[in-house]
C-alpha positions as CSV (number, residue, x, y, z in Angstrom):
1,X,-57.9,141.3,92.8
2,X,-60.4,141.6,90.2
3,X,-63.8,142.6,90.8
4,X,-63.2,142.0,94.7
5,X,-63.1,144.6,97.6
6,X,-60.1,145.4,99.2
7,X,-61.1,143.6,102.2
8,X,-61.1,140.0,99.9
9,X,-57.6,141.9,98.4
10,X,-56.4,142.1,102.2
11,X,-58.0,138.5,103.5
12,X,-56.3,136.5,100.4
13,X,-52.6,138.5,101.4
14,X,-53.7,137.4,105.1
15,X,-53.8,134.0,104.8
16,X,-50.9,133.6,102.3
17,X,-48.9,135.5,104.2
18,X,-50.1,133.2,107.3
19,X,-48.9,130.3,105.5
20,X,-45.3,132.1,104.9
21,X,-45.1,132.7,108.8
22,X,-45.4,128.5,109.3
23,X,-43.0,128.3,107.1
24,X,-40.7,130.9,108.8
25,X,-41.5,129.1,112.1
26,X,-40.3,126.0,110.9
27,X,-36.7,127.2,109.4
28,X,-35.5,129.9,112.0
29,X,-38.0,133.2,111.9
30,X,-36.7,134.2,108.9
31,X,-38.8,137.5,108.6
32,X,-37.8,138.6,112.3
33,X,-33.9,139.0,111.5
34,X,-33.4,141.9,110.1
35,X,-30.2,140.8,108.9
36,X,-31.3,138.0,106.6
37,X,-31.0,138.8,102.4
38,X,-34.1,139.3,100.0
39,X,-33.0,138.1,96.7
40,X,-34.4,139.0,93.0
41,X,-33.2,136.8,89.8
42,X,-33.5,137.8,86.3
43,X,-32.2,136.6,83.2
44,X,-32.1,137.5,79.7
45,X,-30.2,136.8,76.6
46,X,-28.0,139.0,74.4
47,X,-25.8,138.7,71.4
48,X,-22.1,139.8,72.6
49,X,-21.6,140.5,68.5
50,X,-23.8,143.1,68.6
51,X,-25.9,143.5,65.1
52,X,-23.5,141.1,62.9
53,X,-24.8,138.4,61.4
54,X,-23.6,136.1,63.9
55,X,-25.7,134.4,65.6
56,X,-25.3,134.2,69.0
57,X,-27.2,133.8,71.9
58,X,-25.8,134.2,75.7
59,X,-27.9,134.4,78.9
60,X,-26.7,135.6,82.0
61,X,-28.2,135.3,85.3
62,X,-28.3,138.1,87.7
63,X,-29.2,138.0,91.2
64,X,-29.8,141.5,94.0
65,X,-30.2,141.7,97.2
66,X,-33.4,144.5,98.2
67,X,-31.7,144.8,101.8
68,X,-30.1,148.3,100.5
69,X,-31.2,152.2,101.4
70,X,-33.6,153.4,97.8
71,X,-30.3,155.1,96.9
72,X,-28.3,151.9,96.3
73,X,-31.2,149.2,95.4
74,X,-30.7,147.9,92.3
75,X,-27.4,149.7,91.2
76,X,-24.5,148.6,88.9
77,X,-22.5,146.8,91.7
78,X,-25.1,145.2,93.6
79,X,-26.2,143.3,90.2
80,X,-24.1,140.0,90.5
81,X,-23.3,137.6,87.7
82,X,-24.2,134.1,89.4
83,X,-24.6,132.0,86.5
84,X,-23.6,132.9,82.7
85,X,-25.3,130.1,80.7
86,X,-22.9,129.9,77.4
87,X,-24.4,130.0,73.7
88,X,-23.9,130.0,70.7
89,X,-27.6,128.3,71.1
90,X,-30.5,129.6,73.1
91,X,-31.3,127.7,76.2
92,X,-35.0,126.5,75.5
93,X,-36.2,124.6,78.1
94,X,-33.2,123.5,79.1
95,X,-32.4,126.7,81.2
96,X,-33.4,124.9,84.0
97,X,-30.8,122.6,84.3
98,X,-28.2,125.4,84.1
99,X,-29.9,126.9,87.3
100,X,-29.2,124.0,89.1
101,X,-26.2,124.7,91.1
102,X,-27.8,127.9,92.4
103,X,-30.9,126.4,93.4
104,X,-28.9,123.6,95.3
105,X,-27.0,126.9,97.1
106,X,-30.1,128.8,98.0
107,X,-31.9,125.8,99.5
108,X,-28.8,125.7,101.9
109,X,-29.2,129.4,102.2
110,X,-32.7,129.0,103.6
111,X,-32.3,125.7,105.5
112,X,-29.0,126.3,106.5
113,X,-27.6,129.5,106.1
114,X,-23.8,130.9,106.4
115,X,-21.7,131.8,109.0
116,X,-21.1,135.7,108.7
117,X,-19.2,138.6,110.2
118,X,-22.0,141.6,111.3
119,X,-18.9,144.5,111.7
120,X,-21.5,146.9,113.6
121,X,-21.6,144.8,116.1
122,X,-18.6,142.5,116.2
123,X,-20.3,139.4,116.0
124,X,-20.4,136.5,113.7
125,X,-24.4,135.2,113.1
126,X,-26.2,132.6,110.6
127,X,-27.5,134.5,107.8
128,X,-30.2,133.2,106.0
129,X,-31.3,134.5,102.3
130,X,-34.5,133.6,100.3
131,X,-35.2,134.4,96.9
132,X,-38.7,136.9,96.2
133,X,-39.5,136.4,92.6
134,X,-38.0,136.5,89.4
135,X,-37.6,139.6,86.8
136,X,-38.0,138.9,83.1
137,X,-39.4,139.8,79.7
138,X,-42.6,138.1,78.7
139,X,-40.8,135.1,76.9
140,X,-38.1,134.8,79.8
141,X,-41.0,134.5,81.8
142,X,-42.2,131.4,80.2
143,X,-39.1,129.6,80.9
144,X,-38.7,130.8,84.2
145,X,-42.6,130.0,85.1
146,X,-43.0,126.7,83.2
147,X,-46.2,128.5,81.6
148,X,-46.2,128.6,78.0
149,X,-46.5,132.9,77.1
150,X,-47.9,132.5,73.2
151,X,-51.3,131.3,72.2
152,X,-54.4,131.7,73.3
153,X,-53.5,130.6,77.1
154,X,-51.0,132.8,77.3
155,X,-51.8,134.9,80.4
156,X,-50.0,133.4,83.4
157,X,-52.9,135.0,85.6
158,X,-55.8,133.7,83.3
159,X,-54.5,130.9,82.9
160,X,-57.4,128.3,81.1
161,X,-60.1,130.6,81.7
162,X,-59.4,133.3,79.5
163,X,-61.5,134.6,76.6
164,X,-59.3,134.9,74.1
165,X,-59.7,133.6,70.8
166,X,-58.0,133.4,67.3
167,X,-58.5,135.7,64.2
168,X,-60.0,133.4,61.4
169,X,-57.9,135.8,58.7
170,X,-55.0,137.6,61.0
171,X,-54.4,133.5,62.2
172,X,-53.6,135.4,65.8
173,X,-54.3,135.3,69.2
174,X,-56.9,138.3,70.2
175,X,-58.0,139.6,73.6
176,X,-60.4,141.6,72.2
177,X,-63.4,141.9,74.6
178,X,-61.5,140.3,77.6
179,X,-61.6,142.8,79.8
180,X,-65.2,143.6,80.6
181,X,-65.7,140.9,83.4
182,X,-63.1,142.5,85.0
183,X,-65.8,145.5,85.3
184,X,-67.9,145.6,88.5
185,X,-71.2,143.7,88.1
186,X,-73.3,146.8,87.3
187,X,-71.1,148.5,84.8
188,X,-73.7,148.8,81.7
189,X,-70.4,148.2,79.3
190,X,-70.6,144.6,80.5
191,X,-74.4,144.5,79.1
192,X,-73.8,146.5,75.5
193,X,-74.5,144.4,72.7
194,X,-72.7,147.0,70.3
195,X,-69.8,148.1,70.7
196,X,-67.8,145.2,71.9
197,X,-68.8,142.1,70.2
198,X,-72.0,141.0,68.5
199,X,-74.8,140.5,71.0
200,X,-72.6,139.6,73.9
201,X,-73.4,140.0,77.1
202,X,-70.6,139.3,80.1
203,X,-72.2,138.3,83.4
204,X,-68.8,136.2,84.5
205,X,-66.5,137.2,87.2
206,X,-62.9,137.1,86.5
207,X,-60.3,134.5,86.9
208,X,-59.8,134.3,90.3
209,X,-56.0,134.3,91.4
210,X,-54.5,131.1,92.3
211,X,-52.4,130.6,95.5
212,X,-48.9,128.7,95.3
213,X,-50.4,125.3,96.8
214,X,-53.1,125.5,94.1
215,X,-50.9,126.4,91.0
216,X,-48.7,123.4,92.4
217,X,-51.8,121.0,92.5
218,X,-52.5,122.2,88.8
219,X,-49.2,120.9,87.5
220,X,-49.4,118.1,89.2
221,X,-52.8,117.4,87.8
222,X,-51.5,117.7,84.3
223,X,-48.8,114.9,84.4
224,X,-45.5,118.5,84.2
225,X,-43.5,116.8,86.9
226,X,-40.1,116.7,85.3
227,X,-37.4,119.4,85.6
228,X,-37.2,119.6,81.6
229,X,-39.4,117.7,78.7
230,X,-37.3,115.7,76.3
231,X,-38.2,115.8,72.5
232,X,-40.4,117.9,70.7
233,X,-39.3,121.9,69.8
234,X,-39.8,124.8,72.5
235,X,-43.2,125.6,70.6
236,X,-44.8,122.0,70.4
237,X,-43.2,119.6,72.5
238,X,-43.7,116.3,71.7
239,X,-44.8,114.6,74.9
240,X,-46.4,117.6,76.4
241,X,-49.2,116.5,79.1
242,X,-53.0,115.6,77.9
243,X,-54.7,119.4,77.4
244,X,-51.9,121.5,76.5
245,X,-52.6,124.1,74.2
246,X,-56.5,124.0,75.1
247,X,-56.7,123.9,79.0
248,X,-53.6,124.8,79.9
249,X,-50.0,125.7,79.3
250,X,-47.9,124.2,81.5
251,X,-44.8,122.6,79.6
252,X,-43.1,121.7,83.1
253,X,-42.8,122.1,86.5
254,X,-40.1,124.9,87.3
255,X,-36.8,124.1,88.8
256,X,-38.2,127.4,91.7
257,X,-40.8,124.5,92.9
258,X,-38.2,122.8,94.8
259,X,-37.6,125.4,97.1
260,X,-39.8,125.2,100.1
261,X,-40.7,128.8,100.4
262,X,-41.6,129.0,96.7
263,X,-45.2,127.8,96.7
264,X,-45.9,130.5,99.6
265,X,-45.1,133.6,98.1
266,X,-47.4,135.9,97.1
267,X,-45.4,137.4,94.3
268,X,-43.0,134.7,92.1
269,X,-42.6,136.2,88.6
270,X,-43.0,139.7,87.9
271,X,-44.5,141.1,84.5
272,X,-41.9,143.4,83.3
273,X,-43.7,146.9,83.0
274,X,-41.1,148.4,80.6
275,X,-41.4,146.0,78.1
276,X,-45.6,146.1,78.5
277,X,-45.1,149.9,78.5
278,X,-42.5,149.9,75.3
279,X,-44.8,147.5,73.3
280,X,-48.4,149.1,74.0
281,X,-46.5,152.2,73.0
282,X,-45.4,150.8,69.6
283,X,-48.7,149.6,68.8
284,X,-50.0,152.6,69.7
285,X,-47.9,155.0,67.3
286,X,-47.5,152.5,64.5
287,X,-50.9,151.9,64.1
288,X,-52.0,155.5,64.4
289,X,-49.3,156.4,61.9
290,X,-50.4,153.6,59.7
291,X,-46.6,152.0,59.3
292,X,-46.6,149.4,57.1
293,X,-46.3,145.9,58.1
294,X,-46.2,147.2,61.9
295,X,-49.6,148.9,61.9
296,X,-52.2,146.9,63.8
297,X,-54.8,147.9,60.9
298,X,-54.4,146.1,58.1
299,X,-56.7,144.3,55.0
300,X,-57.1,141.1,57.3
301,X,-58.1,143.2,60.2
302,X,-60.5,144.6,58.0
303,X,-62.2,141.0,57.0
304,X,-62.5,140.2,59.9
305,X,-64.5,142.8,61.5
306,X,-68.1,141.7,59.9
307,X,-67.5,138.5,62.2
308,X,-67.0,139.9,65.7
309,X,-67.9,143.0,66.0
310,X,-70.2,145.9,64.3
311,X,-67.5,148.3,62.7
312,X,-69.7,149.4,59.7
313,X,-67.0,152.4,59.4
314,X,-64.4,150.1,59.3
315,X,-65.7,147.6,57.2
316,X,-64.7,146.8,53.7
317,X,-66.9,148.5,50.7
318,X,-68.8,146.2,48.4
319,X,-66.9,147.8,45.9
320,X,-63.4,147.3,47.4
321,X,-62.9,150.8,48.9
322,X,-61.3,150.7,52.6
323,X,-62.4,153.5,54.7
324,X,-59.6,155.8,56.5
325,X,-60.5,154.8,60.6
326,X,-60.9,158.0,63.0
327,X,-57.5,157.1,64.9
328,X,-55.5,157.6,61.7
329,X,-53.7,160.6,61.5
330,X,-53.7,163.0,58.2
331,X,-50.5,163.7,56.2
332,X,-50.9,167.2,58.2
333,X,-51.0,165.6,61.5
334,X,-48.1,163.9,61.3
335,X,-46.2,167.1,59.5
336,X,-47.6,168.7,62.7
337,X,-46.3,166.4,65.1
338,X,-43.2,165.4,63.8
339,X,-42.4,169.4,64.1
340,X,-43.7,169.8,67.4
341,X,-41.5,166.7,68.6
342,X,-38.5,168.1,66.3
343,X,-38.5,171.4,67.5
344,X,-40.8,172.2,70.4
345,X,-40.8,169.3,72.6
346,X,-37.4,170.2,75.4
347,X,-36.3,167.7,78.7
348,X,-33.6,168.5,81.2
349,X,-30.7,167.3,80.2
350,X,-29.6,163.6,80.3
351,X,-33.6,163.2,81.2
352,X,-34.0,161.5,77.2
353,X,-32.6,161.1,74.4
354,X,-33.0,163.6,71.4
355,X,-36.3,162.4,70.1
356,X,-35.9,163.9,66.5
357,X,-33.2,162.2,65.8
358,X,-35.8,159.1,66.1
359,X,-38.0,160.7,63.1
360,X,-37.7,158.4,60.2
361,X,-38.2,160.6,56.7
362,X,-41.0,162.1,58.7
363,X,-43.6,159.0,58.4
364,X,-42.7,157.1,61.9
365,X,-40.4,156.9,64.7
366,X,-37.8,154.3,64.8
367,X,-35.0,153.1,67.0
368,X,-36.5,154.4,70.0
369,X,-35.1,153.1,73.2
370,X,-37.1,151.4,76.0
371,X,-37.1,155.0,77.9
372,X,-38.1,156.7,75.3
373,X,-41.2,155.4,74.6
374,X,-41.6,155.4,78.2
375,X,-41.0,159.2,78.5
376,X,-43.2,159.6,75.4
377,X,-45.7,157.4,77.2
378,X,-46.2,159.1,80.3
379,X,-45.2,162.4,79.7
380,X,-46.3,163.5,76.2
381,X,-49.3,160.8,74.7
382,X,-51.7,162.4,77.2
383,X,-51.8,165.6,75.6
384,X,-50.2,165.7,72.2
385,X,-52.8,164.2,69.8
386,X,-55.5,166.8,71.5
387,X,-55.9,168.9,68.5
388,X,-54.7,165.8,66.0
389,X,-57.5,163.6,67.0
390,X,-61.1,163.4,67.8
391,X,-62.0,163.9,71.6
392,X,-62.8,160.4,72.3
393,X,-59.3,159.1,70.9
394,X,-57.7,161.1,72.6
395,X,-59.5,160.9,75.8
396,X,-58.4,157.1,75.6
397,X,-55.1,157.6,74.8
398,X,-54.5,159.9,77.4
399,X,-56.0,157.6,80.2
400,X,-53.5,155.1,79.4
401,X,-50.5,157.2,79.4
402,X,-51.7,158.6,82.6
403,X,-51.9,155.0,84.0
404,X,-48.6,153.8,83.3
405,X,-47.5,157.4,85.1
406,X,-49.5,157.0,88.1
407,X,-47.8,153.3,88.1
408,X,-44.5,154.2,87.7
409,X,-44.4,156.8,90.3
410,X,-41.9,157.0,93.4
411,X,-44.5,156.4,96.1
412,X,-47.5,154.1,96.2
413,X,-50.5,154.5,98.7
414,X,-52.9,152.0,99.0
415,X,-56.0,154.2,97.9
416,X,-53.8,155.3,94.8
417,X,-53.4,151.0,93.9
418,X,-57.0,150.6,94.8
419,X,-58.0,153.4,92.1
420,X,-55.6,152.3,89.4
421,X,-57.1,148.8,89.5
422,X,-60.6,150.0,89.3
423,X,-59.8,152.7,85.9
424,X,-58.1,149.6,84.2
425,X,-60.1,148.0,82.9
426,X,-62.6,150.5,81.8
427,X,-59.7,152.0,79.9
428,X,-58.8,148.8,78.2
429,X,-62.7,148.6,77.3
430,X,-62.3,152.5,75.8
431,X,-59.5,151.3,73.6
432,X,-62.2,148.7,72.5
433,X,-64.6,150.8,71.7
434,X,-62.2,152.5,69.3
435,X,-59.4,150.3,67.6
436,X,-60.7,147.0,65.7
437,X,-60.1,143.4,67.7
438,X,-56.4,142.9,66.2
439,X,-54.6,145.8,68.0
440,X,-55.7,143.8,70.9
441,X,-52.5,141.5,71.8
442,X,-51.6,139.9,75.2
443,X,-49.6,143.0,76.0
444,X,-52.7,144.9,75.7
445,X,-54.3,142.2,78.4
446,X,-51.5,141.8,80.7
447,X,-51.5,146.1,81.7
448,X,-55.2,144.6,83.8
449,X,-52.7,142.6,86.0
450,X,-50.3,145.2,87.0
451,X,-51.6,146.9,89.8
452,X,-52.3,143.5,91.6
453,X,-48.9,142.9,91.6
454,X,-47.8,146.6,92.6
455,X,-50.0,145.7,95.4
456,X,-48.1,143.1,96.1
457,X,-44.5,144.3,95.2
458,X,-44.3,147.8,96.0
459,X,-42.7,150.6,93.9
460,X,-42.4,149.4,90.2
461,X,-38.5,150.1,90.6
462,X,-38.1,147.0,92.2
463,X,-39.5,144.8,89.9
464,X,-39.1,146.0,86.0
465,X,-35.9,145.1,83.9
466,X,-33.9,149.1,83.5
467,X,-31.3,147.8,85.9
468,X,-30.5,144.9,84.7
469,X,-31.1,145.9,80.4
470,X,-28.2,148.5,81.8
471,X,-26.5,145.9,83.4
472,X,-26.5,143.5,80.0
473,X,-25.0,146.7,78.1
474,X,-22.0,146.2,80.6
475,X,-21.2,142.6,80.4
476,X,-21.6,143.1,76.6
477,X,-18.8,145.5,77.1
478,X,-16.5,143.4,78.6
479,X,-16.6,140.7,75.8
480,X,-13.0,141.7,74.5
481,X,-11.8,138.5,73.5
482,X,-14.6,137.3,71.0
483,X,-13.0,133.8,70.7
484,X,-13.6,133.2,74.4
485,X,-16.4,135.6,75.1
486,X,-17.8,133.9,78.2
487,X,-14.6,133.7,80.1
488,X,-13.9,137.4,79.5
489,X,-16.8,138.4,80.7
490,X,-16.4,136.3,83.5
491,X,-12.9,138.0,84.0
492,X,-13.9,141.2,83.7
493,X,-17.2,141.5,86.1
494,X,-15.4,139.6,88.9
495,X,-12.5,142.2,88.4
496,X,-15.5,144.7,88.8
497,X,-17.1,143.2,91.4
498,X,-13.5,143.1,93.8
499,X,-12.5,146.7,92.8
500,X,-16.0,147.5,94.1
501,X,-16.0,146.1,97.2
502,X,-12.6,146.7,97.8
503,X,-12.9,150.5,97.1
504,X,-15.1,150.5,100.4
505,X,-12.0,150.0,102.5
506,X,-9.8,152.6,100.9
507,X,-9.2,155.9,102.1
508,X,-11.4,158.9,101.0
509,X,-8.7,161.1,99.0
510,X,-7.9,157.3,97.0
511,X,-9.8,158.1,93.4
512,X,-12.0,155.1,92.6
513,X,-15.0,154.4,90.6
514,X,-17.9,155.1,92.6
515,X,-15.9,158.5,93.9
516,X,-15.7,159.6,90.5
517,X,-16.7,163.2,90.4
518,X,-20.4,163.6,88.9
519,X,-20.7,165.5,85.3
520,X,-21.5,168.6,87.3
521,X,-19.3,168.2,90.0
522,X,-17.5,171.8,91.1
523,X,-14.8,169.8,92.2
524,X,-14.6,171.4,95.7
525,X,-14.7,175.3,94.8
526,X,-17.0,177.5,96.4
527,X,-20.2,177.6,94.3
528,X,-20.3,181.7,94.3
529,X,-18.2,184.5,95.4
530,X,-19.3,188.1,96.5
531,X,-19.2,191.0,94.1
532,X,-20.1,194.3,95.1
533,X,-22.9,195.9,92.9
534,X,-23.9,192.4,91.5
535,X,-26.5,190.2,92.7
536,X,-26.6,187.0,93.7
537,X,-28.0,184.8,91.0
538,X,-24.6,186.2,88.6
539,X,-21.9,185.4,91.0
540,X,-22.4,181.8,91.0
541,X,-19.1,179.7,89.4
542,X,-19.9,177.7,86.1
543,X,-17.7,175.3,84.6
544,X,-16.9,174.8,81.2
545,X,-17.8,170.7,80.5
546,X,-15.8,171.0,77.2
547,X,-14.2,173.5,74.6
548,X,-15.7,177.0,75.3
549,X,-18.5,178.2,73.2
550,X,-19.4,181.4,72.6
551,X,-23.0,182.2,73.8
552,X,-25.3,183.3,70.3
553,X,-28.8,183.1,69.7
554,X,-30.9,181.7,66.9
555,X,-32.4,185.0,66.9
556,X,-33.4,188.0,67.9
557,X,-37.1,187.2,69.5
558,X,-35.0,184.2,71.5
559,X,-32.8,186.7,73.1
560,X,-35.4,189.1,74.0
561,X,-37.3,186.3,75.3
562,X,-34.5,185.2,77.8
563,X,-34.0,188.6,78.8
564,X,-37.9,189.3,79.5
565,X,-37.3,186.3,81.8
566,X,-34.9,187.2,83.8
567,X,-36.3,190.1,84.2
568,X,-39.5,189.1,85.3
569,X,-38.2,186.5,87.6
570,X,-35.2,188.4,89.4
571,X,-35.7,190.2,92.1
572,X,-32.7,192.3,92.3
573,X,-32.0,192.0,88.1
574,X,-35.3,194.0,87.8
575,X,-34.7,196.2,90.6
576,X,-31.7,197.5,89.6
577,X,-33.0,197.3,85.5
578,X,-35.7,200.1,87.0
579,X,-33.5,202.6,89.1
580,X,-31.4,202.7,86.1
């Protein structure tokens, strides 16, 4: 939690978690049978036409269970279609009524529960399922959550108490100087009158977080009772309760409230770190490479500087003249880095996607996927503007890359969580220090929230949207009939979900789709086999994955270069290079 120790983190779990066990008292001791199912939902909509001018807009929703070994969690066939809400138009508010039927089923699932067949032991049992939390993009979210996620209100965590305010020129919402109460009390960034805004001072403590009994009470309080608002637009309803927009965002109570676990969980809606990561990323690049339109630093940025904060090198000249910021690069910079991406930067294969074919006429990158920017992000921001940038840019740039790594990694320790909570926010008020108060967005604002909820979630794995953006690319695939796209779909992932479950039942030598062999699969063969007078690094069988190529080099200092290396890490290749 912000600003509090980790014994406050650990009391606040405690007693939520106290409140859970009551509640697993009362319907069967949920959490003590092992054999009961952990759900996750997420939804999201897609156009089945692809980029056509059609518009069209279809939402399926997805549900997992997270009772699966690390290896199987979250894969293809464990992703099941429940619900596919039909377009052409999007769902709005109304996406509540369409989850309906499976909130009716998964009350019965925790009250009731099914009769099932346990084959290790032979025995049929009651199982029992309850769903964790939800998995969404930040405007999913909003529907899902009932919270409103534009504006000035638009931090779910925040809620009414945030600092954000609205740019008198850029007419948007800016969290520029939001981030220093989250500093401990004696940081002297939260007394500098300079380099955050004018004369400012921040003695308040962050927002504290809200348990599920209190947010309930809030909704309550503000008159969002109803399942779905009627009249008005999705932006400005017209009968929205007394204080929305200025106190609060709550547009209604979500349909999740009616199950009885919901208001106990620690965790119900998870901020999606890959699209956080994917847009900090593309406000990062865009504004350093000055795109137009997309940059972050533009004329109205400009105006309103004088206003906020003191930027005298930003600042617009009397005489009309806009000064070039430090954290634009040169014409040579980007010559430099578009090379070095182009030609120098190498992955393991099937690790990214070729990143120079992303270079746009040499000015910007475009059409860069979600993982790229996240490989970019983690693996390459944090060193490759060190000779392109002054130190203190890059210094902050780096820290943030190295944050979203140190998030996104395969094992979390406590200590590790504790660490990445406490360097947030003084990385956030770095950034401040640098780029003026409009790069500042709620994406920028949400990344201080993130390791409360790895706290409380676990590995990021579990809880961002790669499986199920994968999943979306499927059912888009089986859209064959394109006058009826929602029943093939329908057709084709229950056809997928019975040849899966099926397979598991067949014997091994049967070919199926998950014993498909892998893309470097030896099929069987022995990997080497002994030749006299050759060692054993050379005798190892390769496979050709297409038409065979003949070996050639670029040129002559390559070749010598591979050679060198196999020379200098081979034991017997060296060996035998010197008794010759």
């Amino acid at each position: 939690m912000p600003n509090m120790s980790r014994e406050m983190v650990r009391l606040h779990i405690h007693q939520t978690q106290e409140r859970g066990n009551i509640s697993n008292k009362v319907h069967g001791d949920f959490a003590t049978n092992i054999r009961n199912v952990y759900l996750g939902l997420c939804t999201d909509g897609f156009s089945p036409f692809g980029m056509s001018s059609r518009q069209y807009s279809l939402w399926p929703v997805i549900l997992t269970p997270y009772n699966l070994p690390p290896d199987m969690c979250m894969e293809q066939e464990f992703l099941f279609l429940t619900i596919l809400i039909p377009g052409p138009k999007h769902p709005k508010r109304s996406l509540d009524v369409f989850l309906q039927p499976l909130i009716e089923e998964l009350k019965q699932l925790w009250s009731e529960g099914v009769r099932t067949y346990d084959c290790s032991l032979k025995t049929n049992f009651t199982m029992r399922a309850v769903l964790m939390w939800t998995i969404s993009d930040f405007p999913a979210y909003g529907m899902l959550s009932g919270w409103t996620t534009h504006g000035r209100l638009s931090c779910p965590y925040c809620l009414g108490s945030t600092d954000a305010f609205q740019l008198k020129n850029g007419r948007k919402s800016c969290w520029f100087d939001c981030h220093r109460r989250f500093l401990p009390l004696a940081h002297p960034y939260r007394r500098n009158k300079t380099l955050f805004r004018h004369k400012k001072i921040i003695r308040d403590s962050p927002p504290p977080y809200l348990t599920g009994q209190q947010i309930e009470a809030d909704i309550d309080y503000y008159g969002a009772q109803e399942t779905v608002k009627v009249g008005g637009n999705w932006h400005v309803p017209g009968n929205m309760p007394d204080g929305y927009g200025v106190s609060h965002n709550w547009h209604k109570k979500s349909i999740f409230w009616e199950l009885p676990y919901w208001k106990d969980l620690l965790l119900r809606h998870n901020l999606d770190v890959m699209h956080i990561e994917k847009n900090f990323f593309e406000n990062i690049m865009n504004t350093l490479l000055n795109v137009p339109v997309k940059t972050k630093v533009n004329k109205k940025s400009r105006m309103d500087l004088p206003d906020i904060c003191s930027r005298s090198e930003l600042h617009i000249k009397s005489n009309g003249n806009v000064p070039v910021p430090i954290f634009r690069l040169s014409s040579a910079a980007k010559t430099t880095l578009f090379d070095w991406v182009a030609s120098e930067v190498k992955f393991p294969d099937g690790y990214v996607s070729n990143m120079s074919r992303c270079i746009e006429r040499g000015q910007k990158f475009s059409g860069m996927k979600s993982h790229d920017c996240h490989v970019f992000m983690q693996r390459l921001l944090p060193f490759a503007f060190a000779e392109l940038l002054p130190a203190n840019v890059h210094e902050a740039l780096a820290a943030i890359g190295a944050f979203f790594r140190d998030l996104s990694t395969r094992t979390f320790k406590e200590e590790v969580i504790e660490q990445l909570h406490q360097n947030i926010p003084i990385i956030l008020c770095n950034l401040e220090k640098i780029f003026p108060p409009s790069f500042f967005d709620v994406m920028e604002h949400l990344v201080v929230h993130l390791p409360y909820e790895a706290l409380l979630r676990g590995l990021v794995h579990n809880g961002w949207m790669y499986p199920y953006e994968r999943q979306m690319k499927h059912l888009k695939g089986k859209a064959r009939n394109l006058a009826k796209v929602e029943g093939s779909i329908v057709a084709g992932s229950l056809t997928a979900e019975t040849s899966n479950f099926t397979s598991y039942y067949f014997a091994p030598t049967v070919r199926t789709r998950k014993r498909v062999p892998r893309r470097y699969d030896d099929g069987g063969v022995p990997t080497s086999y002994p030749i006299d007078g050759v060692p054993d690094i050379f005798c190892e069988i390769g496979r050709f994955g297409g038409k065979t190529k003949e070996v050639w080099w670029s040129c002559e200092e390559d070749k010598h270069s591979a050679h060198t290396y196999i020379l200098l890490n081979c034991e017997d290749a060296m060996t035998r290079y010197f008794e010759r």
